[in-house]
N, C-alpha and C positions, 0 to 999 in steps of 0.2 A: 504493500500500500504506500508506504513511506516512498520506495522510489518512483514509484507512480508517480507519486503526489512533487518530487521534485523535479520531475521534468517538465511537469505543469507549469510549478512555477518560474521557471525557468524561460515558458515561453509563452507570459501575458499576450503579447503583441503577437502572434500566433492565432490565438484562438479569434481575440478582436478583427483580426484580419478575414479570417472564416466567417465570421458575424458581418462584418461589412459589404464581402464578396456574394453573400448567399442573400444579406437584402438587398442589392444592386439589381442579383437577377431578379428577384422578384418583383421588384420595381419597375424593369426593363420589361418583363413578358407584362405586367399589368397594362403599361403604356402601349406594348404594344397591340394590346388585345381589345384597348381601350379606342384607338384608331384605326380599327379594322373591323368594329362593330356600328349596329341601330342605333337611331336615338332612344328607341325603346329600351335597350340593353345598356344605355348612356345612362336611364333615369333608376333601373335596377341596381347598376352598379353604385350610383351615387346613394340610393335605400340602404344597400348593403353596408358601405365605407362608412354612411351616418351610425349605422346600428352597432357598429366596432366601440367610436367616441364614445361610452355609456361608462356611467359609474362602474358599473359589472363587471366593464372590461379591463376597469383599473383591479378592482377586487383579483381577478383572472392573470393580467399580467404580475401581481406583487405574489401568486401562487406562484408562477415560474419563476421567479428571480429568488423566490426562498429556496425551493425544487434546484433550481440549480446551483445554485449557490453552495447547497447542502453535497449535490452529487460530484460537485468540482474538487468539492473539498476531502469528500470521502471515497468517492469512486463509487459511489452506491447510493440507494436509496429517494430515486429523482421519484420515481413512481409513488412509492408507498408515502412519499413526504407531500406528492401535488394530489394523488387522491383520496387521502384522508383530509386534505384541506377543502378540496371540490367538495364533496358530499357532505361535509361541515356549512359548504354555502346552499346546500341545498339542490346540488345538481344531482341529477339522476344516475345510476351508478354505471348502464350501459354508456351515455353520453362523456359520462366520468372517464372511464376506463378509454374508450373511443379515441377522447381529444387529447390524452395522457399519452397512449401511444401513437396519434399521429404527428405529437411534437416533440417525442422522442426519437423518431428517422433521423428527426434533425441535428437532434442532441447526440443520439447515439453517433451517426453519420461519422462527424466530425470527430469523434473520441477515437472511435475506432482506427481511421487512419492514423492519429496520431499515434494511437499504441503498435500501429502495425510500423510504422516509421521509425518510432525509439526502439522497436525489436522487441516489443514486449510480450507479442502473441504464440506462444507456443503453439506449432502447427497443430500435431495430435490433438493436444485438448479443443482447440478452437474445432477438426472437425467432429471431435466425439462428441461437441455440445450442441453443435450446429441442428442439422434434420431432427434429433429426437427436442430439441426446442423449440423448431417451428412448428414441428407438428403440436404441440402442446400449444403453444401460441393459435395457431387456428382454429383445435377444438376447442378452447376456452372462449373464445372471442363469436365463436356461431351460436354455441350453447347461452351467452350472456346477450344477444344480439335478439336471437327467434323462439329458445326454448323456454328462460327461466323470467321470471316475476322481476323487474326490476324494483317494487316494493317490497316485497319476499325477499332479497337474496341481500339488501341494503345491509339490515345491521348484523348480518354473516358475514359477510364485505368488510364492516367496520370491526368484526371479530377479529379476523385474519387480519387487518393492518394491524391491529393492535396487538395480536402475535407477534408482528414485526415488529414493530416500536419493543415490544422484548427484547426480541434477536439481536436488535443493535445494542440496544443497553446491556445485552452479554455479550456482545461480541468487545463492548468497549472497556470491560472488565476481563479480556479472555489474556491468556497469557500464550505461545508460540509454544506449540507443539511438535514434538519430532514426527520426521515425514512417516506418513503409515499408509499405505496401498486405500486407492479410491474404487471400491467396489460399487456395481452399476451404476457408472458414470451418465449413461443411457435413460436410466430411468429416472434418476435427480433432473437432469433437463427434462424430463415431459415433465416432471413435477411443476419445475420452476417454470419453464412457458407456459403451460396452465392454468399455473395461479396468479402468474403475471396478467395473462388476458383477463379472467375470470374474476381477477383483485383490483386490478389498475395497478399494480406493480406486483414486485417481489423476487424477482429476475436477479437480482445483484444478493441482497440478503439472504436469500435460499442459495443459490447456486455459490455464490461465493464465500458465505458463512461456509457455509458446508467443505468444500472443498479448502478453502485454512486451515479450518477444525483438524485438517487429519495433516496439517505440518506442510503442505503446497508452499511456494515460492511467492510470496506476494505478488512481486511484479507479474509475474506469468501467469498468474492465475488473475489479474487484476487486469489485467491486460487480455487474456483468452477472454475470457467472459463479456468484456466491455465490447469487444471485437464481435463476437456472436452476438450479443443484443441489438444489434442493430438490425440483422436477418429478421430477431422474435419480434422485436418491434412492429418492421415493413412486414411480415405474416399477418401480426395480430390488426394491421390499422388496415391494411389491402382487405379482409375478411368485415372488417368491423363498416367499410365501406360499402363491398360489393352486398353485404345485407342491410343496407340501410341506418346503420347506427351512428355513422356521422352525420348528424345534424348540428352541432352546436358550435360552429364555424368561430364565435366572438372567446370561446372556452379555448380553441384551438391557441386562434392569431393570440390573444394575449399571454397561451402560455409559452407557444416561438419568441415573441418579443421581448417577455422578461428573462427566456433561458438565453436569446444573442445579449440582451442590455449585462445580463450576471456572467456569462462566461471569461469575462478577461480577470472579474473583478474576483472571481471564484478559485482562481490559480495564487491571487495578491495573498486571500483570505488564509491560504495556507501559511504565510508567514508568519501571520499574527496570533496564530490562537492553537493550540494544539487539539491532536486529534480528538485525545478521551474526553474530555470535557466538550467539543464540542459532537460527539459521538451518545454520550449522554443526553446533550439538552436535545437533540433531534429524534433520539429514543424517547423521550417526555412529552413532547411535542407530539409525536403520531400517538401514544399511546391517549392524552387528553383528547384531541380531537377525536381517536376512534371513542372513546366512551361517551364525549357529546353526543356523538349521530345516534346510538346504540340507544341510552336514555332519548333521545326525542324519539327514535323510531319506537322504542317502546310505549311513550306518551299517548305516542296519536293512536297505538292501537289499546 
């Protein structure tokens, strides 16, 4: 984790630069999409851009600048940190999960090369996590999508973050274990793409908790994982689209904007503050928000 975390910070001006290139283009296809359309499509697109401007979307982008902030800093935890805050606001937990992993492409994207650049990706592991995570990434993301209640499955939803918010607060008291053989590698990924779709995170805390626990190489294991999540991610948001669950476009953009606005600032963070303590307040954090939702959803029924 530590050398992870110091070649981050190593290169602020890195990530910023990724943030700047990737709103360009988006900028660039809008403009151009913007003058090769109707005035009908003129006055949608301008409903659209208005509905972005909204308190909500401030609410939404200050979720991704904590999300990332937190996952810059740890390697982990962007998911389970932006949707136990989503569903704290009241979004729905398919919509939750949805816009969490279609602005993770983004996030993840951009990690991933870099870990594949500083040499951090051990091949083997990266393909042993690969296919058995997307396919878990799919079947969670259909089933939370066409099968299951999204009032039903809420504060099980908030149960499992708040499992998480444990995992890290042990993980941030865990002490370095000597290496011991990782038996089904295989089935931890469908675990962990599963409950990543299924949860709105957990991707990093399950697979990568896990895989430490038994004495792994941080970097390599910090770096494999980050590298695959980008695949579970683009599974679970491609799935979460082709049935219909992306609708919540203002949940998306503000939480892209606040993961490019926190990315450079999320590498600085590492200087300032060390991990365990801030490993702790971000395991306090998810575990208060999941008991919020949990207590209201209990309320209303």
């Amino acid at each position: 984790m530590d050398l992870v975390n110091d070649d981050n910070q190593k290169k602020p001006a890195l990530w910023l630069l990724i943030g700047l290139i990737g709103l360009a283009v988006l900028v660039g296809a809008g403009i151009l999409y913007y003058f090769n359309t109707s005035e009908a499509t003129h006055t949608r697109i301008y409903d659209f851009t208005a509905s972005l401007f909204t308190r909500e979307v401030l609410f939404y982008i200050c979720v991704g600048l904590a999300a990332q902030m937190v996952d810059g800093a740890l390697g982990m935890a962007y998911g389970a940190t932006s949707t136990s805050l989503l569903l704290g606001l009241g979004i729905p937990p398919a919509i939750a999960s949805a816009s969490v992993h279609v602005a993770e492409v983004f996030t993840t994207g951009a990690s991933g090369i870099s870990h594949f650049r500083f040499g951090n990706v051990n091949k083997k592991l990266f393909m042993g996590l690969l296919i058995p995570g997307v396919i878990g990434a799919i079947t969670g993301a259909f089933l939370l999508s066409k099968v299951i209640d999204g009032d039903v499955i809420k504060p099980y939803m908030s149960a499992y973050l708040l499992i998480l918010g444990l995992v890290v607060l042990r993980k941030a008291f865990q002490k370095k274990k000597a290496k011991s053989k990782t038996k089904r590698l295989g089935l931890l990924a469908l675990f962990g793409g599963f409950m990543d779709a299924i949860g709105g995170g957990g991707w990093g805390p399950v697979v990568t908790s896990t895989l430490l626990s038994k004495g792994r190489s941080a970097h390599y294991t910090i770096g494999s994982v980050n590298a695959a999540e980008f695949f579970i991610s683009l599974a679970g948001a491609s799935t979460f689209l082709l049935f219909g669950a992306i609708t919540g476009w203002p949940v998306i953009i503000g939480l892209i904007i606040g993961g490019v606005i926190a990315s450079p600032f999320a590498a600085l963070l590492v200087r300032k503050i060390k991990r365990k303590p801030l490993m702790i307040m971000v395991g306090i954090l998810i575990i208060l928000t999941s008991l919020r939702t949990i207590i209201m959803a209990s309320l209303h029924h």
